[in-house]
C-alpha positions as CSV (number, residue, x, y, z in Angstrom):
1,X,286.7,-45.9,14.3
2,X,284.5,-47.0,17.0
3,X,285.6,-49.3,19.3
4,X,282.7,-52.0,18.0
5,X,285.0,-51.6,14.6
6,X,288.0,-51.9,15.9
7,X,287.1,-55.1,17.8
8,X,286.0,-56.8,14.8
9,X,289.3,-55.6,12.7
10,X,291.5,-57.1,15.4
11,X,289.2,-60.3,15.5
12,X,289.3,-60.2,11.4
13,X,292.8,-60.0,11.8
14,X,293.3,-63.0,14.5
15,X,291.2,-65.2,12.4
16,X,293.3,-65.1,9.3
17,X,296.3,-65.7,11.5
18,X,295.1,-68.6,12.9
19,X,293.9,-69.8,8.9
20,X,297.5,-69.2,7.8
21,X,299.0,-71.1,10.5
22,X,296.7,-74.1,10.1
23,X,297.8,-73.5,6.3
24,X,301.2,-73.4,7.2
25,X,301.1,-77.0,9.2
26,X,299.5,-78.8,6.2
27,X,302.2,-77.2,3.7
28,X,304.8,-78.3,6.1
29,X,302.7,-82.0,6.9
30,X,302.4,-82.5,2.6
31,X,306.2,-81.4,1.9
32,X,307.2,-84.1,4.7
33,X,305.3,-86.7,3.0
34,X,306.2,-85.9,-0.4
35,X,303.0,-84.2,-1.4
36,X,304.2,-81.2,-3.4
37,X,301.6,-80.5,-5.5
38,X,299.5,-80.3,-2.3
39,X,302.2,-78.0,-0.4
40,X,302.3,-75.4,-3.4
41,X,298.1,-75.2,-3.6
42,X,298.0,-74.6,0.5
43,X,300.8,-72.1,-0.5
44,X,298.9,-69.7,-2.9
45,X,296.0,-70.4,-0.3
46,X,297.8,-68.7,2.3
47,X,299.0,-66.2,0.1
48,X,295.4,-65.1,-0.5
49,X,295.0,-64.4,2.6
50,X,298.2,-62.4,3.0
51,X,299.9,-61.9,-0.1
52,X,303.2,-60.1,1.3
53,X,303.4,-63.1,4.3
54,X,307.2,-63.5,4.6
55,X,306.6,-67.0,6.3
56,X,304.8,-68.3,3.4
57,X,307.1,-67.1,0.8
58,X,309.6,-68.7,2.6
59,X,307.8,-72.1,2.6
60,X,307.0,-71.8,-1.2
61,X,310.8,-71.9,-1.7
62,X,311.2,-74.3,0.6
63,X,308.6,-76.7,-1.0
64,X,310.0,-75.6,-4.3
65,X,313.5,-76.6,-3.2
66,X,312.3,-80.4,-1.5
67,X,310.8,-81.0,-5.1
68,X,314.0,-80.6,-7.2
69,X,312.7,-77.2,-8.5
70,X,315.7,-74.8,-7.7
71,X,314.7,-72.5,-10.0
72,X,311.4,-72.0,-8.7
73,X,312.5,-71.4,-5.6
């Protein structure tokens, strides 16, 4: 890989970073205010992005949990 390639993989890759923790902020913002429905859709947004995200896995249960769906969680 030249290093033109690997410049735009790394730049690629600190992009979707900073999309996910914008993403992150608003699930955290809509769960606060009671916007689950809202929460969960900026979930599977972020999970789009990075489907194996730990972080976001974690906040889908988290929403999951704040909107009396245990089971989900």
């Amino acid at each position: 890989m030249n290093p033109h390639e690997t410049a735009k993989g790394e730049n690629m890759t600190a992009e979707r970073g900073r999309a996910l923790a914008l993403l992150h902020a608003q699930v955290l913002k809509n769960t606060l205010d009671g916007r689950f429905l809202e929460a969960l859709s900026g979930c599977e947004q972020a999970l789009v992005l990075d489907p194996d995200n730990a972080d976001t896995q974690h906040l889908m249960g988290a929403v999951h949990l704040q909107a009396g769906e245990s089971e989900l969680a």
